[in-house]
N, C-alpha and C positions, 0 to 999 in steps of 0.2 A: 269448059268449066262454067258451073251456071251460074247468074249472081248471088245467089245465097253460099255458095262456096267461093266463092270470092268475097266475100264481106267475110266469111267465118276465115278464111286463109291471112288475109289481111288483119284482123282483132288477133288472130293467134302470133302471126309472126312479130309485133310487133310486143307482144309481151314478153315481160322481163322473168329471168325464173321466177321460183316463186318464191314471192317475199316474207313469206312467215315461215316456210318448207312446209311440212303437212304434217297434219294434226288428227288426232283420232276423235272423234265424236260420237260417243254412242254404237262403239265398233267399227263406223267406217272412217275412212279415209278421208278427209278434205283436203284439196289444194287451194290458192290462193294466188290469184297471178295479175301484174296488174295490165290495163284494156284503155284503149284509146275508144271509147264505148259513149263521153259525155256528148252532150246535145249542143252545136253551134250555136243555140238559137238562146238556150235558156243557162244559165250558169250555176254549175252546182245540180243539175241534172241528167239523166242517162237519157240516152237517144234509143228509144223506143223503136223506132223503126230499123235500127240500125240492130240492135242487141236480139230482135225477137227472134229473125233466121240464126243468128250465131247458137243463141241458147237450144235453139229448137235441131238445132243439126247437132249439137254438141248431145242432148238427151238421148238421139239414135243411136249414138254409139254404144256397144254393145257393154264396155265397160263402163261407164257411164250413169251412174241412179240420177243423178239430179246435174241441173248447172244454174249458178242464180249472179245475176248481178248488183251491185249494190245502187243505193239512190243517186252519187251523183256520176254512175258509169264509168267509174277507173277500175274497181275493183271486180274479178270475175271469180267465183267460189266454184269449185266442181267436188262434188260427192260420186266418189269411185263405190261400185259395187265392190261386194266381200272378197269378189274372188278375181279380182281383177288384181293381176301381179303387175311389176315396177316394169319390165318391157313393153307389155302391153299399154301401161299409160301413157308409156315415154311413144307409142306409133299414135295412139288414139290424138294425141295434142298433133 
């Protein structure tokens, strides 16, 4: 396993379902899940080096449009494509 799937295995397992359940926006899907994502160094901020391969591996997924994190890195948002069904998202995480 390389380390960017391991940093992205690691933010995902430790997140709690999703705390708001999921929400339509403009036709898709949002989920909301929360990430052990903030920055050691600075408080109240996301860790940059830490979140960029999660988001960026999370984007490849086929169901997958978007992944965004919030500013101070707890919070991780994913925007499910139209056609992306509830099993599918349940293997994608």
């Amino acid at each position: 396993m390389n380390r960017f799937n391991t940093i992205l295995v690691a933010a995902i397992a430790t997140c709690q379902a999703p705390l708001w359940g999921q929400t339509r926006n403009s036709g898709n899907l949002v989920s909301f899940y929360e990430v052990p994502l903030a920055c050691p160094a600075a408080r109240g901020l996301g860790c940059g080096s830490a979140a960029k391969p999660v988001l960026q591996a999370l984007e490849k997924k086929s169901s997958i449009q978007e992944a965004w994190l919030d500013h101070p890195g707890t919070m991780l948002a994913i925007v499910w494509k139209k056609n992306a069904k509830a099993d599918l998202r349940s293997a994608e995480i």
